[in-house]
C-alpha positions as CSV (number, residue, x, y, z in Angstrom):
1,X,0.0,0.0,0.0
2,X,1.3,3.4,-0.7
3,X,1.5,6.2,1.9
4,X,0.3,9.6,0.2
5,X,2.0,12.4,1.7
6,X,-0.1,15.4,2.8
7,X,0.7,19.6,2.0
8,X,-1.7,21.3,4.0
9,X,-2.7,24.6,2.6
10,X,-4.3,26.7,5.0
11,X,-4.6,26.9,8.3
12,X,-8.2,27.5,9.4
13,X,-10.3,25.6,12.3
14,X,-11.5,22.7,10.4
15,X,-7.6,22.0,9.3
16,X,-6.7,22.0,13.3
17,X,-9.2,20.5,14.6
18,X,-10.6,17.6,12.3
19,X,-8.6,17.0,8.9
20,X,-5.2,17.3,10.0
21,X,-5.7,14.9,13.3
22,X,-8.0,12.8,10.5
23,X,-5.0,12.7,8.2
24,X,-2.1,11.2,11.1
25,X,-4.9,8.5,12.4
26,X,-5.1,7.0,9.5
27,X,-2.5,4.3,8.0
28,X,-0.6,4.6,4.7
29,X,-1.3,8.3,5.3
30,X,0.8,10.8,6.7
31,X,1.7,15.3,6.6
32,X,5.0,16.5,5.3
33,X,4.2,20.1,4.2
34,X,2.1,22.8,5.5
35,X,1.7,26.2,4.1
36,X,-0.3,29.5,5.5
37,X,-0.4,33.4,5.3
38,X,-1.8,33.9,8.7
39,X,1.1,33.0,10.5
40,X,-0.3,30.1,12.5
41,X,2.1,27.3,10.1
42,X,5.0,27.4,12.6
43,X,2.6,26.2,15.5
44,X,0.3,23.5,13.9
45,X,3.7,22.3,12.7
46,X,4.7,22.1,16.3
47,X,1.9,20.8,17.5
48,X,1.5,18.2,14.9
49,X,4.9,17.1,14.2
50,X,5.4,18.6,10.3
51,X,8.3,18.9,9.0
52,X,8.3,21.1,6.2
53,X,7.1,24.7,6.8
54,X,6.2,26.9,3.3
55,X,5.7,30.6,3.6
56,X,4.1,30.5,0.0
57,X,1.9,27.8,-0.9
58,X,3.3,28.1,-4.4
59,X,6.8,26.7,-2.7
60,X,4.8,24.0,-1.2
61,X,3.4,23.0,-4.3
62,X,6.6,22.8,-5.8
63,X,7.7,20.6,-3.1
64,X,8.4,16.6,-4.4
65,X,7.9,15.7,-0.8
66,X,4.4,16.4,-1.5
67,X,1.5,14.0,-3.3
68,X,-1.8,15.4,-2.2
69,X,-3.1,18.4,-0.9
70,X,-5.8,19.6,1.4
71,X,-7.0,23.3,1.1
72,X,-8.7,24.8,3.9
73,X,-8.8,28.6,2.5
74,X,-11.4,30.9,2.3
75,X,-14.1,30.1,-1.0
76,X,-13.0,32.6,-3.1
77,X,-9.3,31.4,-3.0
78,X,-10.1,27.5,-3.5
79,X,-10.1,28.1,-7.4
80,X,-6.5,29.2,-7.5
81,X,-4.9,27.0,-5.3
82,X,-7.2,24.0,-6.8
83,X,-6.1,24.5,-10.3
84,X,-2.3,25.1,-9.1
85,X,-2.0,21.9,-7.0
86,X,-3.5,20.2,-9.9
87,X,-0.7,21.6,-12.8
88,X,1.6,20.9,-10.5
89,X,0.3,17.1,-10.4
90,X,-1.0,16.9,-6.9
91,X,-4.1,15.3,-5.5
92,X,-6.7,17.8,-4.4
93,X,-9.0,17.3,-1.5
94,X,-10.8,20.9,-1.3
95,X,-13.2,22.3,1.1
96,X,-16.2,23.0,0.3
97,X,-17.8,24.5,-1.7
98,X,-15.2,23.5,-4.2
99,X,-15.7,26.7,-6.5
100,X,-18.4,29.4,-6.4
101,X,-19.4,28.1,-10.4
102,X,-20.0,25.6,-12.8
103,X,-17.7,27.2,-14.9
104,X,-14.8,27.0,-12.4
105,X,-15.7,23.5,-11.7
106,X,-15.7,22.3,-15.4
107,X,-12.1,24.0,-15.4
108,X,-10.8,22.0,-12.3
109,X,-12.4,18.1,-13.5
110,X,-10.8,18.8,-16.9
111,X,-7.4,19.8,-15.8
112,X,-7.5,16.8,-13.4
113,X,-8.1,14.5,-15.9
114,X,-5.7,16.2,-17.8
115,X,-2.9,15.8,-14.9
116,X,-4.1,12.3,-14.1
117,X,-5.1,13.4,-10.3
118,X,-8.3,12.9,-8.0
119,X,-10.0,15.9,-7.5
120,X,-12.7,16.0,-4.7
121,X,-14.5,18.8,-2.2
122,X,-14.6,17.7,1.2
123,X,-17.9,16.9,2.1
124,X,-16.7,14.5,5.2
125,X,-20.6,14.1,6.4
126,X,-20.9,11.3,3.0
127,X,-18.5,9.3,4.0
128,X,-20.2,8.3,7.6
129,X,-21.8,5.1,7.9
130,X,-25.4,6.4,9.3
131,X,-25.8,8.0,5.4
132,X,-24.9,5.1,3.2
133,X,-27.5,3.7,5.9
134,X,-30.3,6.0,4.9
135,X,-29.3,5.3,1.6
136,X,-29.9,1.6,1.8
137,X,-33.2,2.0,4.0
138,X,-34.7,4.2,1.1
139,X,-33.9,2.4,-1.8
140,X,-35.2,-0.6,0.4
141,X,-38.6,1.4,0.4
142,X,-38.2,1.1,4.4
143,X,-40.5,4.7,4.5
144,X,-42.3,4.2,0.9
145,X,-41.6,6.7,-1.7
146,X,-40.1,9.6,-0.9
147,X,-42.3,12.5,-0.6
148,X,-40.8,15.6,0.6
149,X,-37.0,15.5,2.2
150,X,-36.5,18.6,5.2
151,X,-33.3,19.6,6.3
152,X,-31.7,22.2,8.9
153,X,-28.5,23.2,9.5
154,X,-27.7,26.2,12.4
155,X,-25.0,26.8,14.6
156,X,-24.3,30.1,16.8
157,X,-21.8,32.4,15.0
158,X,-19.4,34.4,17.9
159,X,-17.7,36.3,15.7
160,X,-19.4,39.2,13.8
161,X,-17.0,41.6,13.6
162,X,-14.1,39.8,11.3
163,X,-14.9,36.6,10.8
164,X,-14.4,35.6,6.6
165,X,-17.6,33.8,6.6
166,X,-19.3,37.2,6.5
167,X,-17.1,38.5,3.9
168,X,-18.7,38.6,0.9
169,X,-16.0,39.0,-1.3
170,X,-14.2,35.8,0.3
171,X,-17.4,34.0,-1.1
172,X,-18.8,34.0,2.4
173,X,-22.6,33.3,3.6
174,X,-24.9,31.1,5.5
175,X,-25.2,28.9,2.1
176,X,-22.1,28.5,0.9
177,X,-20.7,27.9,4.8
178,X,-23.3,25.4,5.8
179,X,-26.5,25.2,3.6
180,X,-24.3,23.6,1.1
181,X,-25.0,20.4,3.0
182,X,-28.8,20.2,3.1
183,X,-27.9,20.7,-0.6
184,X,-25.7,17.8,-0.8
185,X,-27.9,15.4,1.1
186,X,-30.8,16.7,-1.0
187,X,-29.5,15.8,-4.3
188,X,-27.6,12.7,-3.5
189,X,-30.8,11.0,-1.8
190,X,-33.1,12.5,-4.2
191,X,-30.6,11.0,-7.2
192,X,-32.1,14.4,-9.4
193,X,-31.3,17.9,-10.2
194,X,-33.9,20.5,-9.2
195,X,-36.4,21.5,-11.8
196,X,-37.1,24.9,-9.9
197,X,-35.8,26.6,-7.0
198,X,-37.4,29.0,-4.5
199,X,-35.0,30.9,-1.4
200,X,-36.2,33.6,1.1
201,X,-33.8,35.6,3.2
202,X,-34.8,36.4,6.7
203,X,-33.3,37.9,9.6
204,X,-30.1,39.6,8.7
205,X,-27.9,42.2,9.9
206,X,-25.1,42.5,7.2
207,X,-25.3,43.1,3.3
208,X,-24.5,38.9,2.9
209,X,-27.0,35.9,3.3
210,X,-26.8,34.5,7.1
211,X,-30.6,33.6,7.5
212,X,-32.1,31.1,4.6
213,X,-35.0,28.9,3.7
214,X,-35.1,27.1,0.3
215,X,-37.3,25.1,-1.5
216,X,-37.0,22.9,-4.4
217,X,-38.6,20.8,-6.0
218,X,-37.9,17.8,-8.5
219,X,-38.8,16.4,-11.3
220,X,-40.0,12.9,-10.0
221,X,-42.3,15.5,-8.1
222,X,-40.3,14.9,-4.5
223,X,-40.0,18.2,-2.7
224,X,-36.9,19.3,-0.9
225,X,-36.8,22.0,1.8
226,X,-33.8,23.4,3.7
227,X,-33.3,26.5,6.4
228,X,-29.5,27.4,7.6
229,X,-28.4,30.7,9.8
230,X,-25.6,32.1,12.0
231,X,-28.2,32.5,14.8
232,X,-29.7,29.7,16.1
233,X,-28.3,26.9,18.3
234,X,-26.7,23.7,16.8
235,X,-29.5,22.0,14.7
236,X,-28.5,19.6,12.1
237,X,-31.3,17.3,11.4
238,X,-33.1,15.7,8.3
239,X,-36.5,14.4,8.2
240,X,-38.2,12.3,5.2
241,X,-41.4,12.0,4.8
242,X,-42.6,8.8,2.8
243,X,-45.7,7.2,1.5
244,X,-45.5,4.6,4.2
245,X,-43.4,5.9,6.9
246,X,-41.2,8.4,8.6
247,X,-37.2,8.9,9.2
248,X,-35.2,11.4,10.9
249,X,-31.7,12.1,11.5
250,X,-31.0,14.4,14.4
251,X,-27.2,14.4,13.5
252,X,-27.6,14.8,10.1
253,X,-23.9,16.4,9.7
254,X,-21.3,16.4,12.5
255,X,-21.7,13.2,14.0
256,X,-18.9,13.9,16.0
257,X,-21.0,16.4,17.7
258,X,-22.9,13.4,19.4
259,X,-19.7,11.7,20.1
260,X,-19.1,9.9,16.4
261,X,-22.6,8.4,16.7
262,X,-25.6,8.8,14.0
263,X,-29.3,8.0,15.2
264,X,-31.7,7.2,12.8
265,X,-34.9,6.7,13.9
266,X,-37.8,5.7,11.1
267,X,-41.1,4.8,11.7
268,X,-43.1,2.5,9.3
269,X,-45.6,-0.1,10.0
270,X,-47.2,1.5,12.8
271,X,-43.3,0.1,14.1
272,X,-40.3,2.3,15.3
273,X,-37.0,1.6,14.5
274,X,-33.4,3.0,15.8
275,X,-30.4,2.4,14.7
276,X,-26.5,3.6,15.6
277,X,-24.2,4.1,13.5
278,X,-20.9,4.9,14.6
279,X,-17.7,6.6,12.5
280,X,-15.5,9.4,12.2
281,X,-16.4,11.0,8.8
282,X,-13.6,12.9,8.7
283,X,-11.1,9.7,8.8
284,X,-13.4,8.1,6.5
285,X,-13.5,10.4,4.1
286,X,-9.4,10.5,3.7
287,X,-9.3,6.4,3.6
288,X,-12.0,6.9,0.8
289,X,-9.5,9.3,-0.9
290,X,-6.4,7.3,0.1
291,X,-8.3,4.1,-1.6
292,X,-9.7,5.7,-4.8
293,X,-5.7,6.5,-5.7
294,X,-4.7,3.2,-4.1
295,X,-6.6,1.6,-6.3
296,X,-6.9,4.1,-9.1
297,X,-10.7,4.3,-8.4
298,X,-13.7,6.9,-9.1
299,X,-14.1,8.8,-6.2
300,X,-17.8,7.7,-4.9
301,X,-18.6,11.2,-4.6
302,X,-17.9,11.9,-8.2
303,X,-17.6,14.2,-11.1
304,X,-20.8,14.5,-12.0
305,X,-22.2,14.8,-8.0
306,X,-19.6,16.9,-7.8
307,X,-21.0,19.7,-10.6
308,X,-24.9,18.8,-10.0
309,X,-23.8,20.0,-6.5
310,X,-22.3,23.2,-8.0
311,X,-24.7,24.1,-10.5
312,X,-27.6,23.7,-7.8
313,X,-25.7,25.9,-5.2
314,X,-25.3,28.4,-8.2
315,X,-29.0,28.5,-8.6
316,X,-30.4,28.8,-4.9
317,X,-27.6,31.6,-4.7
318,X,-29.2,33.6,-7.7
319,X,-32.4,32.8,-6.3
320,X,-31.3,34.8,-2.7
């Protein structure tokens, strides 16, 4: 098996505290290079034993010590860096969302290909156990057919003064921070692309989108519906609605936040079910990645998941 050496670029929260810990737990993986213009390099290097320091993350890319990278910068900057790490034949795993358009996106899976490297945005939550579950439950017809599919996703921001997430020009906003994974979840259970999109704003404070609800609705007539803010306490459930049943998830997203565990509870048959499904998505999603080039593999979240994802979030965004 071969070990894949890691260049982190960036050097946000997420990086700290789940990908980079993520990255050293698992086998056959481990970090040589790390790169960041905020200055905090030199002390997740310390802290995490990396050898190789960058003060440019073009020097990191030009690093042969270096096979994949991981970028954890803000949106507007993931295009760049993507397409650099890719011409300069690395593998990318990206944060999401990947690029702010289809057009950027089309760029990036073509110049993979062209380069012969996996390209893939980091959307950890797929890659724990409880949602292949769901997946198998539905297609089982465990709930019926699918009716209407409700998401939320909240958390408590602290930060209003210079946090990048309410920096518009960094491609900030409740949608592209966190209501890019009712998205996700909504298209990969749904297996469709929208047909039309509806998205309210509501309370806000700042010329940028921190208070959303969207609806959608698909061509096999399912309806989806998600709501996202900076305001509200952690909520990050799903509920399905089916012809013969019920299912929710009440940790939809960060499993970790319930100590690694998923719930899902579904009702059908006048009978209640629960089941736990326990994983750490974010170790998951780098043995996925790991295996894919391992085995020279397509990526089970894929090209085409990859730009239906894209194009939707494109849509719902000119919607708000």
């Amino acid at each position: 098996m071969i070990t894949l050496r890691w260049g982190i670029i960036g050097a946000a929260n997420i990086a700290k505290q789940q990908v980079i810990p993520a990255i050293r737990e698992t086998t056959n993986n481990e970090i040589t290079a790390i790169a960041s213009h905020s200055g905090k390099a030199e002390a997740l290097a310390q802290q995490f034993h990396i050898p190789n320091i960058f003060h440019s993350y073009k020097a990191l890319l030009e690093s042969p010590d270096v096979d994949a990278v991981y970028i954890a910068l803000p949106n507007a900057h993931h295009k760049q860096w993507a397409l650099a790490a890719i011409q300069a034949n690395k593998h990318v795993l990206c944060e999401k969302p990947i690029v702010l358009t289809t057009e950027d996106l089309t760029e990036l899976q073509q110049a993979a290909k062209k380069h012969n490297v996996l390209l893939m945005e980091a959307f950890m939550y797929r890659f724990h156990p409880q949602i292949g579950k769901v997946k198998q439950l539905l297609t089982a017809g465990a709930i019926g057919e699918i009716l209407t599919i409700r998401a939320r996703f909240h958390f408590t921001l602290e930060n209003w003064d210079n946090d990048i997430r309410l920096d518009p020009t960094l491609g900030g906003g409740v949608l592209n921070d966190i209501g890019c994974y009712p998205v996700n979840v909504l298209n990969y259970l749904i297996e469709e692309s929208p047909k039309s999109v509806q998205a309210l704003q509501g309370k806000s404070t700042i010329e940028i989108d921190t208070h959303i609800a969207v609806q959608l609705s698909y061509p096999s007539g399912i309806l989806g519906q998600f709501d996202a803010s900076f305001y509200g306490p952690m909520t990050q459930t799903i509920d399905i609605i089916g012809t013969k049943g019920t299912m929710q998830l009440p940790y939809a997203f960060r499993a970790d936040e319930n100590n690694y565990d998923g719930i899902i509870h579904y009702q059908s048959n006048n009978e209640t079910h629960t089941i736990k499904e326990t994983g750490n998505a974010y170790t998951e999603q780098i043995k996925a990645f790991h295996q894919a080039i391992e085995n020279k593999e397509s990526l089970t979240y894929t090209n085409a998941q990859m730009l239906q994802q894209t194009e939707t979030m494109e849509r719902i965004a000119k919607a708000l």
